[in-house]
C-alpha positions in Angstrom: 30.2 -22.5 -126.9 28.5 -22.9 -130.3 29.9 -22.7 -133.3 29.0 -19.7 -135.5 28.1 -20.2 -138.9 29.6 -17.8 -141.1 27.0 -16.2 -143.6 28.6 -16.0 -147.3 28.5 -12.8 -149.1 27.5 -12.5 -152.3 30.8 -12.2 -154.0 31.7 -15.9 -152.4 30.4 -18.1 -155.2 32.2 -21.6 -155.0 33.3 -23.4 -158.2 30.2 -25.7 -158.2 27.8 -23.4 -157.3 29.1 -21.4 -160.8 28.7 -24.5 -163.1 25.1 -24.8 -161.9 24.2 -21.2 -162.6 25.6 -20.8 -166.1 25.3 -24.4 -167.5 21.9 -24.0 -168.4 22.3 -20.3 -170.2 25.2 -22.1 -172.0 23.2 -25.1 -173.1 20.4 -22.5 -174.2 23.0 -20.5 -176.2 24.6 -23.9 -177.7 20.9 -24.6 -178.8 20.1 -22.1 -180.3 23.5 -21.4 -182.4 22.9 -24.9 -183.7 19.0 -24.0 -184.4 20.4 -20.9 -186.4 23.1 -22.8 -188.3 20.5 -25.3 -189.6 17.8 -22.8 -190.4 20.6 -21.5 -192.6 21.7 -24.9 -194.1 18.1 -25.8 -195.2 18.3 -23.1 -197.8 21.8 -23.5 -198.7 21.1 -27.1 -199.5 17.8 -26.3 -201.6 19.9 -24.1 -203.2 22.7 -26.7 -204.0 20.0 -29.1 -205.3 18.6 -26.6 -207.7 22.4 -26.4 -209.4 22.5 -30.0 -209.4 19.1 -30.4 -211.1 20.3 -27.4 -213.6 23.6 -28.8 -214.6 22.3 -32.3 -215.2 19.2 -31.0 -217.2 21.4 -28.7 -219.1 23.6 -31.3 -220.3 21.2 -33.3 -221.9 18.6 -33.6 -224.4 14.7 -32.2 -223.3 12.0 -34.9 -223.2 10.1 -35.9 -226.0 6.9 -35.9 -223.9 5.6 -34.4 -220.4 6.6 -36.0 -217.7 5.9 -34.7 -214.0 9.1 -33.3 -212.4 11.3 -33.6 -215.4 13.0 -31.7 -217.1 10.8 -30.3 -220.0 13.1 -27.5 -222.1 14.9 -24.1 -221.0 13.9 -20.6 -221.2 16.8 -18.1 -221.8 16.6 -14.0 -222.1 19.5 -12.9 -223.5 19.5 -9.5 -222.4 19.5 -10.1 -218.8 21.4 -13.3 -219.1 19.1 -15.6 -218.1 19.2 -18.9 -219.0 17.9 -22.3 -217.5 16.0 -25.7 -217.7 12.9 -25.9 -217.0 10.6 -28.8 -214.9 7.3 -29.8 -215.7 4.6 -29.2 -213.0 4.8 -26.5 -210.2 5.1 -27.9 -206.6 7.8 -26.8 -204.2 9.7 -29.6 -205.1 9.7 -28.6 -208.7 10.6 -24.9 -208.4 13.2 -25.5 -206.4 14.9 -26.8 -208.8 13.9 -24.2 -211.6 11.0 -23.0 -213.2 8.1 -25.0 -213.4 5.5 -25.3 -216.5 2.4 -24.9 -215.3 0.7 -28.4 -215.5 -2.2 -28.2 -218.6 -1.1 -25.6 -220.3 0.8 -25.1 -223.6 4.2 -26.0 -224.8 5.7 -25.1 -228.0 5.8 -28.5 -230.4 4.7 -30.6 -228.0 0.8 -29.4 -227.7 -1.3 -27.3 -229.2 -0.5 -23.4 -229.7 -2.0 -21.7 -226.4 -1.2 -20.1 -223.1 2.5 -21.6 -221.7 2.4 -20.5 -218.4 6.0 -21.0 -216.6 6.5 -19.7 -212.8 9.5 -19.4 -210.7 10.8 -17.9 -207.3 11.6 -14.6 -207.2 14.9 -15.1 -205.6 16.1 -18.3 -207.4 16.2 -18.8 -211.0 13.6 -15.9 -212.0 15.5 -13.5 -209.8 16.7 -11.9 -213.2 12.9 -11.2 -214.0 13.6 -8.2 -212.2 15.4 -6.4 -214.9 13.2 -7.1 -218.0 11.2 -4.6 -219.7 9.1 -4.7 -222.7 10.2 -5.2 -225.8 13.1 -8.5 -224.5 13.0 -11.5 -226.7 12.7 -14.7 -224.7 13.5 -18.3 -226.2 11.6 -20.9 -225.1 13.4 -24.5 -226.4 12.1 -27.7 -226.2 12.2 -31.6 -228.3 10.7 -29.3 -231.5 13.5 -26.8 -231.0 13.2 -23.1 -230.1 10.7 -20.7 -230.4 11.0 -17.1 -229.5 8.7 -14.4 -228.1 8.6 -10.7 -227.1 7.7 -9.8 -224.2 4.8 -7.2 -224.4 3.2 -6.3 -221.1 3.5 -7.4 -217.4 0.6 -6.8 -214.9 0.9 -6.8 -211.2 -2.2 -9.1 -209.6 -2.9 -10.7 -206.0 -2.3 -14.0 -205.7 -6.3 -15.0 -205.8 -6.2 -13.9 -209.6 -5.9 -16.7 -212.0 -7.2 -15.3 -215.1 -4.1 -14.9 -217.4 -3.1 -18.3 -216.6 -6.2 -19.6 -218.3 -6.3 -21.1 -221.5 -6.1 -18.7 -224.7 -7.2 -19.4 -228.2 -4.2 -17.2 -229.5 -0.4 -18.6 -228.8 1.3 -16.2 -226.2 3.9 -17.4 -223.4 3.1 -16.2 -219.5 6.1 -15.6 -216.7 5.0 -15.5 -213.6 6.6 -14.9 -210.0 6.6 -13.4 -207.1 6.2 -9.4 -206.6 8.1 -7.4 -205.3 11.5 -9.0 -205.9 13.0 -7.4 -202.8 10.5 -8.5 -200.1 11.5 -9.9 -196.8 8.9 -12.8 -196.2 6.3 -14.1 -198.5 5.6 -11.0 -201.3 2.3 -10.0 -201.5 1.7 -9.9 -205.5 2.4 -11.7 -208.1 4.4 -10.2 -211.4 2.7 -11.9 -214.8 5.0 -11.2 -218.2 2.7 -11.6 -220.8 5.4 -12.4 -224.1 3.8 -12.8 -227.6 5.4 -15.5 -230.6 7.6 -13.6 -233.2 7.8 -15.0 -236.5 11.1 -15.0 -239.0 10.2 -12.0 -240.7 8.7 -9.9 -237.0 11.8 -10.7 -235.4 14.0 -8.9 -238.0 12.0 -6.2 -237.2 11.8 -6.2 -233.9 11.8 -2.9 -232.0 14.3 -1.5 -229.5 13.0 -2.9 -225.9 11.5 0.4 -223.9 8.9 0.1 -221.2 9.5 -0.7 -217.5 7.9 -3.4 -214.9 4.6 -1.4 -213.5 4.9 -0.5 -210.4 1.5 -0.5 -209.4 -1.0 -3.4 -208.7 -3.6 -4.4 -211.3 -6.2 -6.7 -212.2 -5.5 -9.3 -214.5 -4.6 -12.9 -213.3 -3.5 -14.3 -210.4 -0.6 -17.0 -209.7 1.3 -19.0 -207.0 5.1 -19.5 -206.7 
């Protein structure tokens, strides 16, 4: 008499027959844990560089010339308590450890008066860009020693627009970064500060800071990172 085979049911899953099934969803979820938890230590460690780069630059005297990549002075704004070194030249590499002087343009005492065009990442060392207004005095220090400005207008532009980053036959300093600050992905415009030089006797004087950041884009200048 043959022997019947006896047909499983669904619910009778052996041991080995479970490993199979659910080893591969496990490996997928094991992968792609570890894909997140690097995605999130890339910026964590640009992040830690930048603070490395700012406390050694901080702690030690500017550089009596340009050099690419180093550190070339600070910028501080007292009002929104912002203050850091800043790097010549504006590559990634640059900016991620702090603002970056726009290679060719002006620097206070170590070229002629001009444009000094200095960019930053919104949410890095320029995040407190966000909270100026007209009217805030920025210091710009460098191997000559300080030299302060007021910030006067800011214009909203597409990225395209280069204009106020051009060379100027009057002294004025330019901030530029990314617009708006709280934008999930790269932002769409570019914020440009446009801060004039004070002298002794205007900076006595000075006016109460009034004016907000426009909220509106406008023609003007355009700017990367």
């Amino acid at each position: 008499m043959p022997t019947r085979r006896r047909i499983r049911s669904p619910g009778h899953v052996r041991a080995g027959d479970r490993v199979r099934r659910f080893l591969p969803r496990r490996l997928l979820g094991t992968a792609l844990g570890l894909s997140g938890f690097v995605l999130l230590l890339i910026p964590a460690g640009h992040r830690a560089a930048g603070l490395f780069a700012q406390a050694a630059a901080l702690s030690r005297p500017p550089a009596g010339e340009v050099r690419a990549g180093e550190a070339l002075g600070r910028i501080a704004i007292p009002r929104v308590r912002m203050d850091v070194a800043v790097f010549e030249g504006t590559t990634d590499a640059v900016l991620r450890k702090g603002p970056g002087h726009l290679s060719g343009t002006a620097w206070p005492g170590l070229t002629a008066a001009g444009n000094c065009v200095i960019a930053g990442h919104r949410d890095s060392f320029f995040r407190r860009l966000a909270g100026v207004r007209a009217g805030d005095l920025v210091t710009v220090s460098g191997p000559s020693g300080p030299r302060r400005y007021a910030l006067a207008e800011a214009r909203i532009v597409s990225p395209e627009d280069a204009a106020l980053l051009e060379e100027t036959p009057d002294e004025r300093l330019t901030l530029v970064s990314c617009y708006p600050f709280r934008w999930t992905g790269p932002a769409p415009y570019r914020i440009v500060w446009i801060g004039r030089p004070l002298s002794a006797s205007a900076e006595s004087r000075r006016p109460t800071a009034g004016g907000g950041t426009p909220e509106r884009p406008a023609q003007g200048a355009a700017v990367g990172r």
